[in-house]
C-alpha positions, -999 to 999 in steps of 0.1 A, spaced: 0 0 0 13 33 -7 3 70 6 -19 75 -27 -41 41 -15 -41 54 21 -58 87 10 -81 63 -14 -87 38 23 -94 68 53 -116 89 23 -96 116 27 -111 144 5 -85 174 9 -55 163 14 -39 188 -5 -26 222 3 -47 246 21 -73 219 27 -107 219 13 -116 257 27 -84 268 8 -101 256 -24 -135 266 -21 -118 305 -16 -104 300 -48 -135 281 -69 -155 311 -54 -136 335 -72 -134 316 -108 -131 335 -138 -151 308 -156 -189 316 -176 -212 298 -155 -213 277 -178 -182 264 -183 -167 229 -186 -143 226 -156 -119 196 -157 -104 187 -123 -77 160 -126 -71 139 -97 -102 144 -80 -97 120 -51 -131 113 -34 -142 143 -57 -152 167 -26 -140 192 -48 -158 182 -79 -192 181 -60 -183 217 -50 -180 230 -87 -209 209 -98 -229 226 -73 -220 261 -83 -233 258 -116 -206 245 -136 -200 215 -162 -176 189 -144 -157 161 -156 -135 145 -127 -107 118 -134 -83 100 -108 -63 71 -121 -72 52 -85 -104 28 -85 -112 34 -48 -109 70 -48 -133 70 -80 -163 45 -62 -163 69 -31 -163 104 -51 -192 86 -70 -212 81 -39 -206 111 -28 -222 129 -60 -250 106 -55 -254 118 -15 -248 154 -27 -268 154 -55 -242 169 -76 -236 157 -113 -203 152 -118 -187 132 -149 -168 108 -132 -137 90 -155 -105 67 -147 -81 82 -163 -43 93 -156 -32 131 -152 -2 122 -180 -30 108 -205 -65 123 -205 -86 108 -226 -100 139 -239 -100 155 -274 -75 190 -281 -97 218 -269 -123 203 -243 -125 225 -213 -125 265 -200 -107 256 -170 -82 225 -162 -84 224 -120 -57 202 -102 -51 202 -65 -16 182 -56 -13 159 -85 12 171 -112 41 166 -85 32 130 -83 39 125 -127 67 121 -144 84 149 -164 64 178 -183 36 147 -192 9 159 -172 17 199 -181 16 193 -217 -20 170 -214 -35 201 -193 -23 227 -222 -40 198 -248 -74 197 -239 -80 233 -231 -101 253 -253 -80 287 -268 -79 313 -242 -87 284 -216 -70 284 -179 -53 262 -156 -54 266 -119 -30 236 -100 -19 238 -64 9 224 -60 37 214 -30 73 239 -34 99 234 -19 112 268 -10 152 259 -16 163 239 -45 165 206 -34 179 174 -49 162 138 -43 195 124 -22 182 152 7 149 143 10 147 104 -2 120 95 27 100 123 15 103 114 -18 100 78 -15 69 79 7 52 100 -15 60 89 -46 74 124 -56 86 133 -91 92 168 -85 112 186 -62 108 222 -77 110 255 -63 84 285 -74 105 299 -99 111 258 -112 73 258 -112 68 286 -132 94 276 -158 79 240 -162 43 257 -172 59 281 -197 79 257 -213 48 235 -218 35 268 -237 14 282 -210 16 322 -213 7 347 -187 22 322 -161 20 334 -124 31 315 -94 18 328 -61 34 311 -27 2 302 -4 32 296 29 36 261 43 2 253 54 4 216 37 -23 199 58 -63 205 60 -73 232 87 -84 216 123 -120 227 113 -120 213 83 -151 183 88 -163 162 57 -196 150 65 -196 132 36 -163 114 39 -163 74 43 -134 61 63 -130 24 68 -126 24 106 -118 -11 108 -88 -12 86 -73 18 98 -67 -1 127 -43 -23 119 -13 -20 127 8 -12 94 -21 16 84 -10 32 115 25 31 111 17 50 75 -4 76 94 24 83 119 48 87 91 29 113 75 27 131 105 67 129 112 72 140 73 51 165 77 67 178 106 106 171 92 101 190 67 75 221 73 104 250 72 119 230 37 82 229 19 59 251 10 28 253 -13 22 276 -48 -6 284 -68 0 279 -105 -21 301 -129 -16 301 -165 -39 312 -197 -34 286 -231 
């Protein structure tokens, strides 16, 4: 089992930067017509995705693990929300050029290899379309040999600063490119309840679940002054 499967096993629904109030600040201020098609890649138990859905927009929601897709599609069904739910992986959408307004990712592209999931997002959006990703930073550059239990717990295939960021998007022919630093707040806020999240309570029990927990926690705490978080916006 790996960290991506834990998420997938405790329902975890905003386990990336900022937490789930950090993204509904920035879905409530979306320069998208109401409208619009939104893609969100890597939508976990798709709390996100039900958000969107229910302010009016067009979603179609893809994670490449099975688990995380059955509970984000329960959780439509509890919400009411309609939500276009597909298995798919961030470095190979299975879209046609020119799909979507807006490309929405929350803690995904660091997990792909190379410029792969960059160059898919710049694909499938429509001319003038934008892509909003937040994304870990590390705030010094940083090479894998001094951080190789971050990296190998995570699965991590990028170690990039905000100014590496920002070069990776333009490079993958992004234009107006602008990288804000949201500071090292990496985990969900204490207040942030799920009400619709569904945890397996006897599995995280056992013993090596635990032991994967705990690590998260000491990571987490190794490395908070090292790690940060970034918004990337970008316009095709």
């Amino acid at each position: 089992m790996d960290y991506h499967d834990l998420l997938a096993l405790i329902g975890e629904g905003s386990a990336h930067p900022g937490g789930f109030e950090a993204s509904k600040r920035l879905l409530r201020s979306l320069e998208v017509p109401s409208n619009g098609r939104i893609l969100e890649v890597g939508c976990g138990t798709g709390r996100s995705a039900c958000y969107m859905a229910q302010l009016g927009y067009d979603v179609t929601a893809v994670d490449r693990n099975p688990l995380m897709l059955e509970k984000a599609k329960r959780r439509a069904w509890r919400t009411g929300s309609s939500v276009r739910f597909t298995h798919a992986d961030a470095a190979s959408l299975p879209f046609p050029d020119m799909s979507f307004d807006l490309v929405f990712v929350e803690s995904v592209t660091i997990f792909t290899k190379g410029d792969s999931a960059l160059q898919e997002y710049y694909r499938v959006l429509k001319s003038k379309g934008r892509l909003l990703d937040r994304e870990m930073s590390f705030i010094r550059k940083t090479l894998p040999d001094q951080c190789r239990d971050l990296v190998s717990y995570y699965g991590l295939r990028h170690l990039k600063t905000a100014r590496e960021w920002e070069a990776a998007v333009r490079k993958s022919r992004f234009r107006e490119v602008k990288v804000s630093s949201m500071g090292n707040r990496l985990v969900p806020e204490n207040n942030d309840f799920d009400p619709n999240r569904e945890m397996d309570f006897r599995s995280i029990q056992e013993s090596h679940i635990t032991r994967l927990l705990l690590a998260n926690k000491r990571l987490m705490k190794k490395y908070r002054t090292k790690i940060a978080s970034v918004l990337i916006a970008a316009n095709k």
